[in-house]
N, C-alpha and C positions, 0 to 999 in steps of 0.2 A: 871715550876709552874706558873712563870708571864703568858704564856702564856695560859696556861689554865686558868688563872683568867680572862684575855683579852676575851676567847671568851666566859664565862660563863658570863660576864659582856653585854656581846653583845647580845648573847640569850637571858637574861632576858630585855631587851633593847626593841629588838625584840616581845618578846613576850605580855610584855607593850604597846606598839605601836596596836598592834592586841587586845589587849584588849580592849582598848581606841576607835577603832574605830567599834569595836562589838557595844561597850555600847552607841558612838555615834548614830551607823545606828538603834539600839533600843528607844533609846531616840526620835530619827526621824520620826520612826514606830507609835510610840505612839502618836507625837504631830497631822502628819497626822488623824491616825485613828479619836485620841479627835478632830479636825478642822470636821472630816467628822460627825461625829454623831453632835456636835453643829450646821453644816449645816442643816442636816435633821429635826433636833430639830427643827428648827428655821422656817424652809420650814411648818412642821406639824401648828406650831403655827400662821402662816398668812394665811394658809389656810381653814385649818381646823374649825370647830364653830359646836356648839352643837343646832342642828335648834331647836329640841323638847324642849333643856331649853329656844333658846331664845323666842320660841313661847308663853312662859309662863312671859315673859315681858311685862308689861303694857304699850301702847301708850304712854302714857307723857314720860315714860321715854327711849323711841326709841330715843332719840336727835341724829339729825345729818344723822341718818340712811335713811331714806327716800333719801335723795340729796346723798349720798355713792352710793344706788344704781343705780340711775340715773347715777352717773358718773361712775359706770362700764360695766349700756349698753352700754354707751359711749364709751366706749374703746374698748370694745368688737366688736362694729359698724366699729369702726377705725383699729384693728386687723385685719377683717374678710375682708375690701379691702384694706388693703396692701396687704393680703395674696395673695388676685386675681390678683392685679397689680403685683405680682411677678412672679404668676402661668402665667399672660399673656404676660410676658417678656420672660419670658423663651421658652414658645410658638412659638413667634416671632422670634425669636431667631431661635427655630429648623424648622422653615418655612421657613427663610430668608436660612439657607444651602441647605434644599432642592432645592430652586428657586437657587441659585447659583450652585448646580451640574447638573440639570439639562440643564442647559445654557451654561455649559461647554462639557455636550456631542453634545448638538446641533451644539455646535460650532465644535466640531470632526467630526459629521458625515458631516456637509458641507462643512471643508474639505476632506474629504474621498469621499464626491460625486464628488466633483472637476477634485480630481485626479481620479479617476473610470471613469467618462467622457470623459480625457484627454485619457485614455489609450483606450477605443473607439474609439476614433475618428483616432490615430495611427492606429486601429486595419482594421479600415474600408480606409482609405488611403494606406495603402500595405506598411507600415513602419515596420523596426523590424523586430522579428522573432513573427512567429503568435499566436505561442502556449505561448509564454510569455506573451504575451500582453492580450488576453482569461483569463492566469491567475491571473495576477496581478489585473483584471479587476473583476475574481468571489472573490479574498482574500478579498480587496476593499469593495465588495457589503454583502460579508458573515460579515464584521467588523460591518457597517454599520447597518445589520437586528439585531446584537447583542446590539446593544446600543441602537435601537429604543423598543429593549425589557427590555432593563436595565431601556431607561427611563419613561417607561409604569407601573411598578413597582415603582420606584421611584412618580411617580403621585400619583398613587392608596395611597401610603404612606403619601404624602401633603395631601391629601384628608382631611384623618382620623384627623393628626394636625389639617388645615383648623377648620374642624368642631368641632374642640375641643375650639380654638380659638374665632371661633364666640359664641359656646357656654357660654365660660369665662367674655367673652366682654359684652354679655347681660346679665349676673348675675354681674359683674359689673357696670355697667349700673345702673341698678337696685338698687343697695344698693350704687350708689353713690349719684342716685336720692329721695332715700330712706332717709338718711344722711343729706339732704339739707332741705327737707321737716319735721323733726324731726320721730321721733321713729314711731310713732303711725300714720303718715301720710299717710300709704299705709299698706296693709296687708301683712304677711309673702311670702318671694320670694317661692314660691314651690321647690320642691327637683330636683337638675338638671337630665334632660333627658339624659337618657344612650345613649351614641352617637353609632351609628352602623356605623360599622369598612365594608370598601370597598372590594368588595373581593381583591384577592394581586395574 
């Protein structure tokens, strides 16, 4: 009899426990959910603005407004090139892997020409056995035409970066020069040229 009190003491024990942490993981559900909707809430209310009522706002009582909006061209101005100082980091970036793969087959094929040459020059002094040396000489040259096609591709590739890059550069350029001279100092950058990609 003890014993079954022991474990109906345990199951309800047990069962407690599980309850407890239902109503926790609910409780949690909830403070999330309410966190998220007062996020949103809150997002609607710094953004948001009723233009057509405040259109109907008299001048005198615009205070402050006028210089608000000046200081979110402003920011706007300062947003729009970091964005490009990043776009042209990134750039850089996959320009600078190209020029380092590139550099690295070069460096393959001239050694591959080395030894391709070597095994000539065996082949033409009567060294060896003939037909090895023939072959290790066309392996050699056939590695060779593949990575000068590898890196023919790979350029055709920099290219298009390249041109993405100078592109970026002179629209940053532009709005950084733009930025120095105040807002109104030059007219709107035109909309960037669609760079045309090299055949590949």
């Amino acid at each position: 009899m003890r014993g079954m009190c022991r474990y109906g003491s345990a199951a309800l024990v047990i069962a407690l426990v599980l309850v407890g942490c239902q109503t926790t993981k609910n409780i949690q559900d909830s403070v999330t959910t309410t966190t998220k909707n007062v996020t949103s809430s809150v997002k609607t209310f710094i953004y948001d603005i009723d233009e057509d009522l405040y259109a109907q706002v008299p001048a005198d009582r615009r205070i402050g407004v006028a210089e608000a909006e000046e200081s979110l061209l402003a920011a706007e101005e300062r947003a729009a090139v970091a964005e490009l100082r990043e776009e042209r980091a990134v750039l850089r970036r996959e320009l600078a892997g190209y020029v380092n793969e590139i550099a690295a087959l070069e460096h393959d094929i001239a050694r591959t020409e080395l030894n391709r040459l070597k095994w000539d020059a065996i082949e033409r002094a009567g060294l060896g056995k003939s037909e090895e040396n023939r072959d290790h000489s066309a392996k050699l040259r056939g590695k060779t035409v593949e990575w000068e096609a590898e890196i023919a591709d790979l350029e055709a590739d920099m290219n298009v970066v390249r041109n993405k890059l100078e592109s970026v550069e002179r629209e940053l350029a532009f709005q950084e020069k733009r930025m120095a001279g105040g807002l109104s100092a030059l007219p709107d950058f035109p909309a960037r040229a669609v760079e045309k990609e090299l055949p590949r």
